[in-house]
ZAVEXGU-709264 format. One line per field, with one value per residue (C-alpha): x, y, z. Coordinates in pm, whole numbers, plus 50000, padded with zeros to 5 digits. Each point is the difference from the previous one (the first is absolute). Layout:
<nodes>
c1 = X, ...
c2 = Y, ...
c3 = Z, ...
</nodes>
This chain:
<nodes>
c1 = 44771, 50138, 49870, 49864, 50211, 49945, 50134, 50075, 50168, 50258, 50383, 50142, 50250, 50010, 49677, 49817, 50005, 49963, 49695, 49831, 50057, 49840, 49679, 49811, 49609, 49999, 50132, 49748, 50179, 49830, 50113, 50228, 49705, 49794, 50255, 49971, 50090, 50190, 50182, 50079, 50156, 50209, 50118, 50110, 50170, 50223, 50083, 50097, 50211, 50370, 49983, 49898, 49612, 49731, 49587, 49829, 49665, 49650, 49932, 50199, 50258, 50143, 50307, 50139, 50348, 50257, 50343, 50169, 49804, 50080, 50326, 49937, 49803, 50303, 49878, 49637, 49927, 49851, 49795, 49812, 49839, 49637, 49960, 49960, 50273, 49974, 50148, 50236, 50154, 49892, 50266, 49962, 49618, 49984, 50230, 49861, 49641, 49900, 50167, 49716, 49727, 50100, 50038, 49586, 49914, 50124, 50304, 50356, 50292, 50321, 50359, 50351, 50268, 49774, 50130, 49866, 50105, 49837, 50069, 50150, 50182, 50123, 50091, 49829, 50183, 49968, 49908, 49884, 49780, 49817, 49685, 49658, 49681, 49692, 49625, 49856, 49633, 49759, 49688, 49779, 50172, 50176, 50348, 50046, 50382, 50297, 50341, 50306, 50331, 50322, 50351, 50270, 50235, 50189, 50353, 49964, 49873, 50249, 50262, 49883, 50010, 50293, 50129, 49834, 50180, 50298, 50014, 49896, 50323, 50207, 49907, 50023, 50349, 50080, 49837, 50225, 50268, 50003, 49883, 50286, 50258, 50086, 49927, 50351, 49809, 49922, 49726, 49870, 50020, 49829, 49700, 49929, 50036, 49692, 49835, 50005, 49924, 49725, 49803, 50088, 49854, 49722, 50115, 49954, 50323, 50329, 50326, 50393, 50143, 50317, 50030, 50283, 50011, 50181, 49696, 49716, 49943, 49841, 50067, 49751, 50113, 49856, 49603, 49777, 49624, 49739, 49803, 49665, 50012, 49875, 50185, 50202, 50164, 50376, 50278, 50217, 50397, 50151, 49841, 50061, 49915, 49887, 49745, 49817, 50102, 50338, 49970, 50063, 50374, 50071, 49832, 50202, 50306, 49957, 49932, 49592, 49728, 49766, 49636, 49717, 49628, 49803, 50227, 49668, 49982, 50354, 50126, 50315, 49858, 49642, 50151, 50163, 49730, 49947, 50304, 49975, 49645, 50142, 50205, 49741, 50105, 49813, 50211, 50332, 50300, 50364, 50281, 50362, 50343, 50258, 50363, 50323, 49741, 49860, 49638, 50058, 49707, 49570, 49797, 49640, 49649, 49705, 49619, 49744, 49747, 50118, 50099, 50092, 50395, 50077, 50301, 50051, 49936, 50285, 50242, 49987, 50034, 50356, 50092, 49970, 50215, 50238, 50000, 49979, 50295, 50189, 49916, 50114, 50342, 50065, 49899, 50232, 50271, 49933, 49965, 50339, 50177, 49874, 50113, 50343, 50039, 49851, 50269, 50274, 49940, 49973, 50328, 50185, 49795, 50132, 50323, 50044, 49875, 50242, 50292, 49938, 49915, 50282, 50252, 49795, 50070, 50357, 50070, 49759, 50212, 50333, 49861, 49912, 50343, 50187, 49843, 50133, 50313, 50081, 49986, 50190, 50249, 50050, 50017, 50253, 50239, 49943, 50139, 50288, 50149, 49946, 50029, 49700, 49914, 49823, 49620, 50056, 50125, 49650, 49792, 50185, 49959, 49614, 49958, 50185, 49771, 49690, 50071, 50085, 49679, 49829, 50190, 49933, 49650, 49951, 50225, 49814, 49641, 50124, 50038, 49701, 49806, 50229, 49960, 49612, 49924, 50195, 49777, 50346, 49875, 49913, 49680, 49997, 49616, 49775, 49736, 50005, 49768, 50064, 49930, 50337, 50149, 49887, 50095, 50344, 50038, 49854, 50272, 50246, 49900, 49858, 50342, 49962, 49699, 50081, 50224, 49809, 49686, 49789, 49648, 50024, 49653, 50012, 49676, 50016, 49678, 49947, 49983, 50304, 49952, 50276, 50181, 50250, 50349, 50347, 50015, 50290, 49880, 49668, 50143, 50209, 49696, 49823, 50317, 50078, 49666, 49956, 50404, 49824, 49743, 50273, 50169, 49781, 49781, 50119, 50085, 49696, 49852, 49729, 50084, 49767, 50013, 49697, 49942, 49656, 49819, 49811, 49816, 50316, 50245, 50245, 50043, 50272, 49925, 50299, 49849, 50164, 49910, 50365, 50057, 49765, 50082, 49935, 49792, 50274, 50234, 49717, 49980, 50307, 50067, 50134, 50205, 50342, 50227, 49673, 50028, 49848, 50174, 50240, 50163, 50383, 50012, 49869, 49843, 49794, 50323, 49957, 50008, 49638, 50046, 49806, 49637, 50094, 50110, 49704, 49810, 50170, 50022, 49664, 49932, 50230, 49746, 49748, 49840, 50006, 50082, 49820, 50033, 49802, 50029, 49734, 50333, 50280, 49978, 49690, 50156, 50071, 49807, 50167, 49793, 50165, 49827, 50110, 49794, 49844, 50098, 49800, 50310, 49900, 49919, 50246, 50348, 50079, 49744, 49824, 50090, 50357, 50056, 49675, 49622, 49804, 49755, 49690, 49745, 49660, 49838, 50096, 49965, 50018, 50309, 50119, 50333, 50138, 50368, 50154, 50332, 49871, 50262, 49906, 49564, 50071, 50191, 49777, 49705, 50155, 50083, 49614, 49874, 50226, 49819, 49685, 49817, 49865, 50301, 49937, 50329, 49947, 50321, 49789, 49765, 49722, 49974, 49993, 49700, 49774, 50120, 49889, 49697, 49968, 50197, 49856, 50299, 49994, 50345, 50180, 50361, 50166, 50327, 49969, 50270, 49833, 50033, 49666, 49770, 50196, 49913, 49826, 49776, 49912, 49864, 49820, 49775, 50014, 49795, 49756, 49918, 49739, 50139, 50368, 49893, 49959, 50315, 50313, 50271, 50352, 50290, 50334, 50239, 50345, 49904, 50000, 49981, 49740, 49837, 50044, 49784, 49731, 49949, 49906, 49794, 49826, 49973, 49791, 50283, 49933, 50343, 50368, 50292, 50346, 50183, 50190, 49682, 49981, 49825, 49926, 49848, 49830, 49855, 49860, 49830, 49797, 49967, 49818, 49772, 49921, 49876
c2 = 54302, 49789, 49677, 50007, 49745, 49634, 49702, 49838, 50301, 50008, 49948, 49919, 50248, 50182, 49833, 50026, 50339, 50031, 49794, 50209, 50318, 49913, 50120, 49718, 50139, 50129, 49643, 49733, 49848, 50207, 50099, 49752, 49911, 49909, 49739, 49663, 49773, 49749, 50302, 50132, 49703, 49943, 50347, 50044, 49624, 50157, 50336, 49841, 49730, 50083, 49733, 50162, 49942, 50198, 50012, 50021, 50050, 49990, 49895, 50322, 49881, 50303, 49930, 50055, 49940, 50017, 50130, 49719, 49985, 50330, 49915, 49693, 50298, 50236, 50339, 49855, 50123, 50148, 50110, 49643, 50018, 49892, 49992, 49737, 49735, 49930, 50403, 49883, 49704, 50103, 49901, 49604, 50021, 49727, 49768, 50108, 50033, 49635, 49946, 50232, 49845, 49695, 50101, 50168, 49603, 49940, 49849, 50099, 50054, 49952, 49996, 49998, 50185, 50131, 50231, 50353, 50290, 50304, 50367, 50177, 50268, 50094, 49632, 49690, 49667, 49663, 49925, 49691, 49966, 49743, 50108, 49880, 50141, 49894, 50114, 50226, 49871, 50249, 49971, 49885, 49711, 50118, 50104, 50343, 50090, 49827, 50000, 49995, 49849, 49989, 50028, 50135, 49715, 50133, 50006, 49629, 49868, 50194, 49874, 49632, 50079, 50120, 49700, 49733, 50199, 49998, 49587, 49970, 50268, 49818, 49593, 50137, 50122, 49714, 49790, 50246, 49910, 49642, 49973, 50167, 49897, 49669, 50170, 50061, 50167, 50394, 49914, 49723, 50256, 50287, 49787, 49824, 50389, 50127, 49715, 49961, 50398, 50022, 49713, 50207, 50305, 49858, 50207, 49888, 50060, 50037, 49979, 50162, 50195, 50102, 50375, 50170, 50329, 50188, 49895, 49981, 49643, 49729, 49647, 49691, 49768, 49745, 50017, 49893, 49975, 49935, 49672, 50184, 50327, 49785, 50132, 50350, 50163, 49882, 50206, 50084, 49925, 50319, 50363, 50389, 50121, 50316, 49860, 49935, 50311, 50209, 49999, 49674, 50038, 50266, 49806, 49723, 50157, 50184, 49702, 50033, 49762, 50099, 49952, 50000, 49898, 50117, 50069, 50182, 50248, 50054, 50289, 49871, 49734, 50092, 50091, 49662, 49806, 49848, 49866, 49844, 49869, 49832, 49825, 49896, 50227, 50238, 50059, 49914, 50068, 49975, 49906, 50115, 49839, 50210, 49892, 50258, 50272, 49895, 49784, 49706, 49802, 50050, 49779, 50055, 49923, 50071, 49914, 50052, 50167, 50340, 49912, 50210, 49905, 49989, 50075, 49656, 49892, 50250, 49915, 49553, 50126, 50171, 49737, 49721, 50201, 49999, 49669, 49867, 50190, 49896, 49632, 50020, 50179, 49672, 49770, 50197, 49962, 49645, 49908, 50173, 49817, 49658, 50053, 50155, 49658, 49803, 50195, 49911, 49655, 50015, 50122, 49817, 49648, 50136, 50078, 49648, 49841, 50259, 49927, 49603, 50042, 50234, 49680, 49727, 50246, 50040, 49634, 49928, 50294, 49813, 49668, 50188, 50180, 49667, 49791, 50173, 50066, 49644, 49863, 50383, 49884, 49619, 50115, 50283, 49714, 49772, 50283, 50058, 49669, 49804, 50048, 49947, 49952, 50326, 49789, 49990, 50355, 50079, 49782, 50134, 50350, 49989, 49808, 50312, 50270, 49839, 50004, 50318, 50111, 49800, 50218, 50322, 49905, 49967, 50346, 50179, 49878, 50159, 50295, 50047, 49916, 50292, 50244, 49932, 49999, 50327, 50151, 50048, 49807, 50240, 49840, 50092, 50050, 49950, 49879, 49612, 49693, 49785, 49664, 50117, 50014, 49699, 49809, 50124, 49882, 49671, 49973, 50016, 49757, 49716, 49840, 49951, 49862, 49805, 49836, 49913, 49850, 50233, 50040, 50382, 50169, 50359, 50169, 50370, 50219, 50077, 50327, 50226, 50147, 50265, 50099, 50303, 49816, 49950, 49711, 49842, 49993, 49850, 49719, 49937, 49976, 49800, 49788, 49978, 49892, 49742, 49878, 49952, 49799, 49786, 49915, 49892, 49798, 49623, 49878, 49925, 50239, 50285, 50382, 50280, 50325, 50226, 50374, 50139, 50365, 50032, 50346, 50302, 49738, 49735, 49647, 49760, 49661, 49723, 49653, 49679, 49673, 50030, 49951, 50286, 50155, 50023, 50281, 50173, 49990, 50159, 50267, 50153, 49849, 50352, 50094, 49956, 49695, 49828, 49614, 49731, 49705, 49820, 49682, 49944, 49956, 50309, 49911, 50358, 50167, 50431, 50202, 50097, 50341, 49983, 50018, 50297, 50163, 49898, 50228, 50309, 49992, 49967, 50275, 50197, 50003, 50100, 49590, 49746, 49647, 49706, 49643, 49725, 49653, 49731, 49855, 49735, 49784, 50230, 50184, 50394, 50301, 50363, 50287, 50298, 50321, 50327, 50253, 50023, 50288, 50085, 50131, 50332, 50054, 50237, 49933, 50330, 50142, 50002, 50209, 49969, 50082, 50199, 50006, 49658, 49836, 50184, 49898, 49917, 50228, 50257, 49876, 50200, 49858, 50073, 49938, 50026, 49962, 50194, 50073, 50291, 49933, 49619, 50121, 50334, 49810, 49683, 50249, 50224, 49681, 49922, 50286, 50019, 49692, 50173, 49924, 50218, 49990, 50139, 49941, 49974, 49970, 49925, 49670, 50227, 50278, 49699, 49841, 50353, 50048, 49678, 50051, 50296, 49901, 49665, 49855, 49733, 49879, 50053, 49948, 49969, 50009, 49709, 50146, 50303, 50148, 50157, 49689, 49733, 49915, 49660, 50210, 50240, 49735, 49844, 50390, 50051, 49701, 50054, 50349, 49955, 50284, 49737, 49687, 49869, 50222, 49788, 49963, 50002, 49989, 50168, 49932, 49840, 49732, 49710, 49716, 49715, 50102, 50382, 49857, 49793, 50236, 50262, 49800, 49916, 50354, 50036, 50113, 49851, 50026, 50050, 50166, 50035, 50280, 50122, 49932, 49873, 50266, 49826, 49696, 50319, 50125, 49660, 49982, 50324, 49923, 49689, 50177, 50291, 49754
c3 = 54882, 50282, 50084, 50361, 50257, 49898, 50186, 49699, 49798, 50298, 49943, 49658, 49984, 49678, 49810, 50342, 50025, 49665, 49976, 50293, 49850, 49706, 49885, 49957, 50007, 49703, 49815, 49958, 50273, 50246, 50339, 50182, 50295, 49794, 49782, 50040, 50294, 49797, 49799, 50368, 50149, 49684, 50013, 50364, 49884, 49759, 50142, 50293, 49795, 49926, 49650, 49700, 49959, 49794, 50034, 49657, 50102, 49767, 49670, 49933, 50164, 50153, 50161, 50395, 50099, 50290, 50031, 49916, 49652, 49922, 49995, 49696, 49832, 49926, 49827, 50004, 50355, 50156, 49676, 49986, 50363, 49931, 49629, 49807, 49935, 49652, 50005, 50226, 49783, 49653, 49846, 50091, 50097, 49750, 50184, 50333, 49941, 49960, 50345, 50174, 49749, 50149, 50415, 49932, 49938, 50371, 49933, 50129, 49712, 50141, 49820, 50030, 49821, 49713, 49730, 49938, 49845, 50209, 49911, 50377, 49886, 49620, 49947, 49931, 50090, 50056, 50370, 50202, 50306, 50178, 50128, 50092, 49909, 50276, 50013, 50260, 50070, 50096, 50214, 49732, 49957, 49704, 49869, 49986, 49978, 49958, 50241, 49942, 50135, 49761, 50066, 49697, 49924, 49703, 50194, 50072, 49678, 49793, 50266, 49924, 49627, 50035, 50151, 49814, 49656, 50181, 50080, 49592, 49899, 50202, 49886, 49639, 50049, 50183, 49703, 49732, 50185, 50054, 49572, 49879, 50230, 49774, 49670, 49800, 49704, 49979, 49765, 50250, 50282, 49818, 49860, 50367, 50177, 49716, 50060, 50410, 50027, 49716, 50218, 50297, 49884, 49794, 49690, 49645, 49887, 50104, 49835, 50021, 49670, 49946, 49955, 49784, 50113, 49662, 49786, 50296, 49867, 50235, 49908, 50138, 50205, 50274, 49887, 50243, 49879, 50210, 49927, 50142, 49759, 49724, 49647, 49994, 49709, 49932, 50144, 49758, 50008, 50057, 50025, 50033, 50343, 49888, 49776, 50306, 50199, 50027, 50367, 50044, 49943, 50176, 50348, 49927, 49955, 50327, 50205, 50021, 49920, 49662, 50212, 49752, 50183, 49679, 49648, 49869, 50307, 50124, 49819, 49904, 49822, 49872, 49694, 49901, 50142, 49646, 49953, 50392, 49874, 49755, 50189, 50255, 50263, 50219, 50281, 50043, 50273, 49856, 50262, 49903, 50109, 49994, 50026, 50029, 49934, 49693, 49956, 49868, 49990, 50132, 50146, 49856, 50149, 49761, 50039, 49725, 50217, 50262, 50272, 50317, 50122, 50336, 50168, 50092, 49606, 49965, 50226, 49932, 49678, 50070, 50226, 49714, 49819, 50235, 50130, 49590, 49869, 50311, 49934, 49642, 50111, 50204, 49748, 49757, 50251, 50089, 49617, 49948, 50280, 49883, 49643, 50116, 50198, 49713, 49782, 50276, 50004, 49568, 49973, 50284, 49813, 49686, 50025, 50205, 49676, 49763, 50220, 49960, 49627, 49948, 50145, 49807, 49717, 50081, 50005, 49694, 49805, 50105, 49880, 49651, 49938, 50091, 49759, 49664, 50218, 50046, 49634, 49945, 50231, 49861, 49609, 50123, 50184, 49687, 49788, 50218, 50073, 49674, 49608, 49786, 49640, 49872, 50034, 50376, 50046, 49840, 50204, 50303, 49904, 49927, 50343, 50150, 49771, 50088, 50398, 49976, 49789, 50294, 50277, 49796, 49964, 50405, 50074, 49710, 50161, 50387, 49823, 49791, 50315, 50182, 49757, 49932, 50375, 50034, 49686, 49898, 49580, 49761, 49813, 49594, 49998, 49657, 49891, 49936, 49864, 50336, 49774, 49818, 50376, 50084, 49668, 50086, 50353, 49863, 49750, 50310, 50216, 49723, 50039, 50321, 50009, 49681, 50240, 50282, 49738, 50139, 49792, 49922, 49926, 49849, 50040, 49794, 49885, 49674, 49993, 50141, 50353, 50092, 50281, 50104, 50149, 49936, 49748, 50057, 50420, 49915, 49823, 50299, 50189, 49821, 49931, 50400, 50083, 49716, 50118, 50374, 49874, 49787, 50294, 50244, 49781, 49988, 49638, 49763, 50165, 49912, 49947, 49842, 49916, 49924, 49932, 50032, 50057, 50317, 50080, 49952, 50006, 49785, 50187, 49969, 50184, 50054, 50113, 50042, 50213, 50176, 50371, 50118, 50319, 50326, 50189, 50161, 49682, 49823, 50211, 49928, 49667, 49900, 50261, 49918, 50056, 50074, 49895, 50119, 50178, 49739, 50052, 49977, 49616, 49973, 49635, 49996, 50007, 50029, 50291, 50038, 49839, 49659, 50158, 50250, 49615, 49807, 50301, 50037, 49563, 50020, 50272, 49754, 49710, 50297, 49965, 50235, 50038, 50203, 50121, 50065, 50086, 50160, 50195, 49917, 49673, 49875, 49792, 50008, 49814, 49949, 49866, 49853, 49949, 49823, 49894, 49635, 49822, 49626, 49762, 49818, 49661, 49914, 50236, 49924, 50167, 50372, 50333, 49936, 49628, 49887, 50027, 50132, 49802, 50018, 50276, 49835, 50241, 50237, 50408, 50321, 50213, 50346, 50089, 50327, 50128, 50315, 49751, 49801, 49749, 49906, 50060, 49778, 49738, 49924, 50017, 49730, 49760, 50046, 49907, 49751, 49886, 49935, 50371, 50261, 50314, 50359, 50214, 50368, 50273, 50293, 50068, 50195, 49752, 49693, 50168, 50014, 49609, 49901, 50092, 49837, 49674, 49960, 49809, 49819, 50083, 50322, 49988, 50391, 50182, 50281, 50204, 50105, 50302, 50127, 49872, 49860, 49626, 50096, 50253, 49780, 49697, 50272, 50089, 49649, 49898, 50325, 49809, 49776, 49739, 50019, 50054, 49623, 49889, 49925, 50255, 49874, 50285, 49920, 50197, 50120, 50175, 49757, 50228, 49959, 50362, 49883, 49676, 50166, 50302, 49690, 49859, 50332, 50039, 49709, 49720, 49637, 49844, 50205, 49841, 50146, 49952, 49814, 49791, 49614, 49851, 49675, 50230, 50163, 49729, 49817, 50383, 49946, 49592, 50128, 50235, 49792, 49691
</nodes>
C-alpha cells in the first residue's frame, strides 16, 4: 500500500517514488512516521543528492539508495531496495563486511581508488571506487546505520595504468635500443633481447630457437634463466614441435602467437603436459618471425607456474622480435661491410707487397742466372781464342758442366714450384717407413754440411712409423728443409733432425742455432720468393723457393709444416707433420682389393655428407666391414637420428650446407645420447685452421678426403678393441 505524504520521502526521482510506494508496514521496518529522525534526515540527504550515496540502516543493515546509486548497481536494482546488504554484495561481503564492522565502532572508513569485483549484470570485473563509509547516530546516542558516499573511478585508474605501462613500454624500448645499437654480434644481440624482456616481464624463462620447418624441429638459442626461479630442468638442444603439440606449427607458420596460460588445462596442450612438466614449463607463449612467408625463428616465454597473458605480454613480445631480428640484420650488414673493407685493404696491402717481392725476385733471379752464365761465358771465350793441352780442355769443360748443372738446378726448382702450386705433380702414393725417408734426405745433404763443420745430430725411433706419400717428394722435403737449415747456420754450427709420433700423426723436426729470423720474415716464411734481407755477397745463395715447396708437398700428403724462431741469432725450429698411416697385413687386401681386416666388434656409425655419392659409398665399405651404417644427407635430420641411434662413431662432412660440420659436432656433444660418441671429420678442407677449428669443435680424429681407408679402418679397429 502507498505510503501516506512525507516531507522527507519527497523528490528523488525514480528511488523516491519508489521508496513511497513501498509497503513498508508489514517489514520490521515499520511505517515510514514512525522511522527514526536520524534515518529521516539522512534519507531526504541522499534523495535529494545527485552523487551516488546509499543508507544501510540496522544491525540488518537493510539498504536505501538514490538515483544516482542505482546507476553503480547495474542489474542489482531496484531488487535490493531495503534488504539486507550482505544480499546485496554477496559476492565480496568478505572484503566489504569488515568495513561496516568497523563504521558500528564510530569511526569513518574512507578510501580512494579501491579494487572490487561486483557482479551488475552477467559479468564480473575488476572495478575501482573511492568511497566513504560514515555513521548515522541515532537519538540514543548510538550508531544505528551507516551512509554512504562513493564515486566509480575505474575510467581514471585504468587510464593512469594505462599510462604509467605505457612510460615503462616505452623506456624499455628505448633501453633495447640504445643496448644493441653498438653490439656487432647476432649472438650478443639475441642473448641481451632474452635477457632485457625476461626482467621486463618477470618470466622465468625466455629464450629464441631456430625452427626448421621440413622436420618441425626447434633449435635453442639465446637462453635466458632467471636468477630468482631457483633450479629448472635443462632444455634440451634441439626438439620436435609436435612432441609438445601439433598446433604449434601450424600458428607459427600462419603468423600467430602459440598462447598457453595453463599446459594442463588448455586443450591443445593437456595432453602433452608431461613432456612440458618435464621441462619445467607450465605455461608458455611462442612468438614466430616470419621472413618471405616462411617462420624462421620463435621467441619463447615460459613460467613454471600458470600464468594468465595479457595482451600487452603479447604484443612486447612481438615487438622484441621485431626490433631483435632487425638489429641482427644490421649487424650482419655492418659485419659484412667491415670485412669487405678489411678484405679491400688485404688485397690492395698484399698485392703492394707481391708486386715489390715479385721485382726483388726479378732482380734476385737475374743475379742467380748470371752467375753460372759468367764463368759459362769466360770458359766458352777461353775455348775459342786459344789452344789447350787436353788437361785444360777438361778443366774448362767441367767448369762449364757444373754451371750449367747450377743453372738447371735454379730453372728446374721455378718449375717444380709452378707445377706443385698449380696441383699440376702427380704424387706416387705408398706406404713408407719415414726413418728410411729421412735417412735418405740425410744422405743428400751430409756433404754439405760436411763442408760447413756443422755438428749433425740424427734423432730416428726405433721402431718403424709409416706414412702414405710419394717417396721420392718426401725426401725432397725433408732434404729442402734440412738444406735451409745448412745455409743459414754459421760454420761449426748445430743442426738436428728428429722423427717422433705425436697423437694420429708422424713428426719431423729440423733445428739448428743459425741466424734465426725476424718476426715479419717468419710470418710468411712459406710464401714464395720470401727471403730475408741478404747482403751483397749473397753467401745463402737460392731464390727463396724451397720452403714455399716443402709447404704445398706437405699440404699434398694432407700434413702441414711450421716455423718458429725466438728472433735473430736464436736459432730456427721447423716442424713437419704428416699423417700416420698403420700398413695392412695382407697388401692385397682392404677397401680397394678385397675384404678389410675384420673389426673385433661390430659398432653403430653415422655418416653424413650432402654428396650422396661420397656418404652412400663410404657407408657401404663400412658395412661391408661388418658395422652397423645409417647414412644421413642433411645436418638437421642427422642430429634427431643420433639421438635415436646412439652411434658410437659419427663420421661428418664439415662443408655442409644446412649446419656446417663443426656446428653440428658441437650439438652433438651437448646431447647426452652423442656426447661421449667419437667425432671423426671428413672432409676437404685440410688446412691447419680447418684442423684446429675441428678439434675446437669437439672432433677427435680429422681426415681429408679423398680418405685412406686402410688408415680408416685401423681408426675404428682401435676403437672397437
Amino acid at each position: 500500500m502507498a505510503v501516506r505524504r512525507l516531507a522527507f520521502l519527497d523528490g528523488g526521482g525514480e528511488c523516491g517514488e519508489r521508496l513511497r510506494g513501498y509497503d513498508w508496514g508489514s517489514s520490521r521496518m515499520g511505517a515510514p512516521e514512525h522511522w527514526p529522525l536520524s534515518l529521516q534526515v539522512s534519507l531526504r540527504t541522499i534523495l535529494a543528492s545527485k552523487f551516488p550515496m546509499a543508507i544501510h540502516w540496522g544491525r540488518d543493515l537493510l539498504t536505501f539508495y538514490n538515483d544516482a546509486f542505482a546507476h553503480v548497481l547495474g542489474s542489482k536494482h531496484p531488487g535490493h531496495l531495503g534488504r539486507p546488504v550482505h544480499e546485496l554484495w554477496r559476492e565480496m561481503w568478505d572484503q566489504i563486511g569488515p568495513i561496516f564492522e568497523h563504521v558500528f565502532t564510530g569511526e569513518t572508513y574512507y578510501v580512494e581508488n579501491a579494487s572490487y569485483a561486483p557482479e551488475r549484470g552477467h559479468t564480473q570485473r575488476e572495478t575501482y571506487f573511492t568511497h566513504c563509509h560514515s555513521p548515522i547516530w541515532g537519538d540514543s546516542g548510538q550508531v544505528e546505520g551507516v551512509l554512504l558516499v562513493l564515486t566509480e573511478s575505474t575510467r581514471e585508474v585504468l587510464a593512469e595504468r594505462a599510462f604509467v605501462a605505457l612510460n615503462r613500454r616505452q623506456a624499455f624500448q628505448l633501453d633495447m635500443a640504445d643496448r644493441m645499437r653498438g653490439m656487432a654480434s647476432p649472438a650478443e644481440i639475441k642473448t641481451t633481447a632474452t635477457e632485457l624482456l625476461g626482467k621486463y616481464l618477470r618470466v622465468a624463462r625466455v629464450y629464441f630457437t631456430e625452427i626448421h620447418a621440413a622436420t618441425r624441429t626447434a633449435y635453442l638459442q639465446g637462453l635466458w634463466t632467471s636468477p630468482d626461479q631457483g633450479e629448472l630442468p635443462a632444455l634440451p638442444v634441439s626438439g620436435t614441435l609436435d612432441e609438445l603439440s601439433p598446433e604449434i606449427m601450424g600458428a607459427l607458420a600462419a603468423g600467430r602467437p602459440f598462447v598457453v596460460d595453463d599446459v594442463g588445462a588448455d586443450r591443445r596442450t593437456a595432453a602433452y603436459a608431461r613432456a612440458y612438466q618435464a621441462l619445467g614449463i607450465a605455461a608458455i607463449v611462442v612468438v614466430p618471425l616470419l621472413q618471405a612467408g616462411r617462420v624462421t625463428c620463435a621467441l619463447n616465454l615460459t613460467m613454471p607456474a600458470p600464468r594468465g597473458w595479457t595482451r600487452d605480454d603479447i604484443a612486447i613480445a612481438q615487438d622484441v622480435v621485431q626490433r631483435t631480428w632487425e638489429a641482427a640484420e644490421r649487424a650482419r650488414a655492418v659485419a659484412a661491410l667491415r670485412s669487405e673493407h678489411e678484405h679491400s685493404q688485404r688485397a690492395q696491402a698484399a698485392l703492394r707487397d707481391a708486386d715489390s717481392r715479385k721485382d726483388e725476385f726479378l732482380a734476385m733471379l737475374a743475379h742467380e742466372l748470371r752467375n753460372p752464365l759468367a764463368p759459362i761465358g769466360t770458359a766458352a771465350e777461353l775455348l775459342r781464342h786459344f789452344q789447350f793441352d787436353e788437361a785444360t780442355v777438361k778443366r774448362t769443360s767441367e767448369v762449364i758442366s757444373r754451371q750449367v748443372k747450377h743453372m738447371t738446378g735454379l730453372i728446374d726448382d721455378l718449375l717444380d714450384v709452378s707445377r706443385v702450386t698449380r696441383g699440376m705433380v702427380p704424387l706416387k702414393k705408398e706406404t713408407l717407413d719415414l726413418r728410411t725417408v729421412a735417412s735418405h734426405a740425410v744422405e743428400q745433404v751430409r756433404p754439405l754440411m760436411e763442408a760447413r763443420r756443422h755438428r749433425f745430430v740424427v734423432r730416428l725411433p726405433e721402431e718403424p712409423v709409416f706414412v702414405h706419400g710419394d717417396n721420392k717428394r718426401l725426401v725432397q722435403v725433408l732434404a729442402n728443409l734440412l738444406n735451409n737449415a745448412a745455409k743459414y747456420t754459421p760454420e761449426d754450427g748445430f743442426v738436428e733432425l728428429s722423427v717422433g709420433v705425436r697423437g694420429e700423426n708422424v713428426t719431423v723436426t729440423v733445428r739448428d742455432n743459425g741466424v734465426g729470423m725476424r718476426p715479419e720474415l717468419l710470418a710468411r716464411a712459406f710464401e714464395l720468393f720470401a727471403q730475408d734481407e741478404r747482403t751483397l755477397d749473397r753467401s745463402q745463395g737460392g731464390m727463396g723457393l724451397g720452403l714455399a715447396l716443402v709447404q704445398r708437398l706437405a699440404e699434398a700428403h694432407q700434413g702441414s709444416v711450421a716455423a718458429h724462431s725466438d728472433g735473430i741469432g736464436k736459432g730456427s725450429t721447423f716442424i713437419l707433420r704428416l699423417p700416420m698411416t698403420h700398413p695392412r697385413r695382407d697388401e692385397g687386401k682392404g677397401p680397394e682389393g678385397g675384404a678389410s681386416a675384420a673389426p673385433v666388434r661390430s659398432l653403430r656409425l653415422l655418416v653424413v655428407d650432402d654428396n650422396v655419392d661420397a656418404a652412400d659409398t663410404l657407408g657401404t665399405l663400412l658395412a661391408d666391414a661388418g658395422h652397423q651404417v645409417r647414412v644421413e644427407n642433411s645436418s638437421r635430420v642427422a642430429l634427431d637420428v643420433a639421438r635415436e641411434l646412439k652411434p658410437d662413431i659419427c663420421l661428418l662432412d664439415i662443408g655442409l650446407p644446412d649446419i656446417d660440420g663443426n656446428e653440428l659436432a658441437r650439438r652433438l656433444r651437448a646431447q647426452p645420447e652423442t656426447g661421449h660418441a667419437v667425432l671423426v671429420a671428413v672432409t676437404g678442407y685440410g688446412q691447419e685452421r680447418d684442423r684446429n677449428e675441428a678439434y675446437a669443435a669437439g672432433f677427435d680424429y680429422h681426415f681429408v678426403k679423398p680418405v685412406d681407408m686402410g688408415r680408416l679402418y685401423a681408426l675404428i679397429a682401435r676403437i672397437s678393441g
